[in-house]
Residue, then its C-alpha position, 0 to 999 in steps of 0.5 A: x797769680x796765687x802769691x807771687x809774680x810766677x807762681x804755679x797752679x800747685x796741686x796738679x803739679x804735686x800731683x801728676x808725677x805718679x808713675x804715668x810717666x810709664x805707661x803732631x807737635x804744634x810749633x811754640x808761636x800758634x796765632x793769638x787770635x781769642x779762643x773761641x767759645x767753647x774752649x775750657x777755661x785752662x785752654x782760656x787761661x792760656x790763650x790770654x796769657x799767650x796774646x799778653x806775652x805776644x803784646x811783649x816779647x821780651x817779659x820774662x815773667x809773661x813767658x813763665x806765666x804762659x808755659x805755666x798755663x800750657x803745662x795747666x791745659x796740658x793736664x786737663x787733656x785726655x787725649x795723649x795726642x793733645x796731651x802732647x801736642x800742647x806740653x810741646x807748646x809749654x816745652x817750646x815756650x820755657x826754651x824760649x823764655x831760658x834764652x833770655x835769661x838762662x837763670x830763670x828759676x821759673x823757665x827751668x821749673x815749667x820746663x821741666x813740668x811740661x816734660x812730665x806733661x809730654x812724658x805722660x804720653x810715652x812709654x820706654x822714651x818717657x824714660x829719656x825725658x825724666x832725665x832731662x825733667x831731673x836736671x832742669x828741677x834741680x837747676x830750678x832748685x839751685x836758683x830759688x828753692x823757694x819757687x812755687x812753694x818749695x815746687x822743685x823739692x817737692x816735685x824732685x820728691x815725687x819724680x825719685x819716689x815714683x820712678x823706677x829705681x837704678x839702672x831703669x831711671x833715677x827713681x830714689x828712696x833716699x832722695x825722695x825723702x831728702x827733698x820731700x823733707x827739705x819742701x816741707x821745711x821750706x814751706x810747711x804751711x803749704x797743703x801740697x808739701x805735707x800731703x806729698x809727705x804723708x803720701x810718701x810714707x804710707x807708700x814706704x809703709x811707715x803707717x806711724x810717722x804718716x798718721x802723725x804727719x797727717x795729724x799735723x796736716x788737719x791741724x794745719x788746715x784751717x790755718x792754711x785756709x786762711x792763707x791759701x784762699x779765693x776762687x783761684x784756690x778753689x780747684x787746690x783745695x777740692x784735689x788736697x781734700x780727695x788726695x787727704x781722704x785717700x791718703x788716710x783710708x790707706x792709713x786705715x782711718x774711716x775711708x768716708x770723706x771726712x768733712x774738713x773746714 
């Protein structure tokens, strides 16, 4: 866990909306026996958060955790088959978690990032899946905005910034900017929010308001740092880095990685 009994691996979860989306299912209860050795340390992660759920059925809050780390190991695969076959395991485990309390911020959350995971892996029926993506986020958001750092504003933000536009899919200027500012009121510490700003408005053109947001994001991280800190944060800060660097060479600063505390 980073800061909360149901928090997420965040930046891949910021990430991974970028319009992919376009471009052998296993059942929700494979054996927890322990993975063996040469399992990457996301397939590790969710191997001991399956067998930790397995020990107690009725956890709500170890049912999150587990369709977090299926969403996590979904998003290490290259293989669109495992890809899929894994963001199954994460869709099956949140529908489980949601019977037992419909009102899970968390279970409508991973449910709907493990339906990106799965709609990474298709073409015109992706299509399908961001509507149901759309719906579970925004039920997220009515029952704790606040999760994940502003999570399902922000991932709202980036699912209608990228998206194509009406009648194709739900794709919004309008609404992408309405929930991308509303993460970053929530949360403005919180390097994933302003980062997912910045980006939006260097892709919307708007070159002066990005640069001064980006100036405020490199005041910020030394700060954000300090909150935001540890070995489980290590993988956040190295993605955050490459996402800002890109981000500020499109805005036409010195495309060199800059050196930030």
């Amino acid at each position: 866990m980073k800061t909360g009994s149901t928090t997420v691996h965040s930046a891949r979860s910021t990430a991974f909306f970028l319009w992919t989306l376009l471009l052998a299912v296993l059942p929700c209860h494979p054996n927890s026996t322990p993975p063996p050795p040469s399992t990457s340390p996301s397939e590790s992660a969710y191997h001991h958060a399956r067998a930790s759920w397995d020990a107690s059925p009725t956890n709500l809050t170890l049912a999150v955790h587990c369709a977090r780390a299926a969403f996590n190991w979904a998003d290490t695969q290259v293989s669109k088959p495992e890809r899929a076959r894994i963001a199954q395991i994460g869709i099956e485990i949140a529908q489980d978690a949601l019977v037992q309390d419909p009102g899970s911020a968390g279970a409508h959350y991973y449910l709907a990032l493990n339906l990106g995971q799965l709609a990474r892996t298709r073409s015109i029926t992706a299509l399908k899946l961001v509507s149901r993506m759309e719906s579970s986020l925004l039920t997220a958001r009515s029952l704790d905005e606040t999760f994940d750092h502003a999570g399902p504003d922000r991932t709202l933000g980036l699912l209608y910034q990228d998206a194509p536009g009406w009648p194709t899919s739900v794709g919004s200027r309008s609404k992408a900017r309405k929930h991308l500012e509303r993460a970053l009121h929530l949360d403005p510490l919180y390097p994933g929010n302003r980062l997912a700003w910045v980006e939006a408005l260097a892709a919307w053109r708007d070159h002066p308001t990005a640069l001064k947001e980006l100036a405020l994001l490199d005041a910020e991280w030394p700060k954000a740092q300090e909150a935001f800190s540890g070995s489980i944060w290590e993988s956040d800060w190295i993605e955050w880095k490459q996402r800002r660097n890109a981000v500020a060479s499109r805005l036409g600063l010195p495309s060199s990685p800059r050196s930030l505390p």
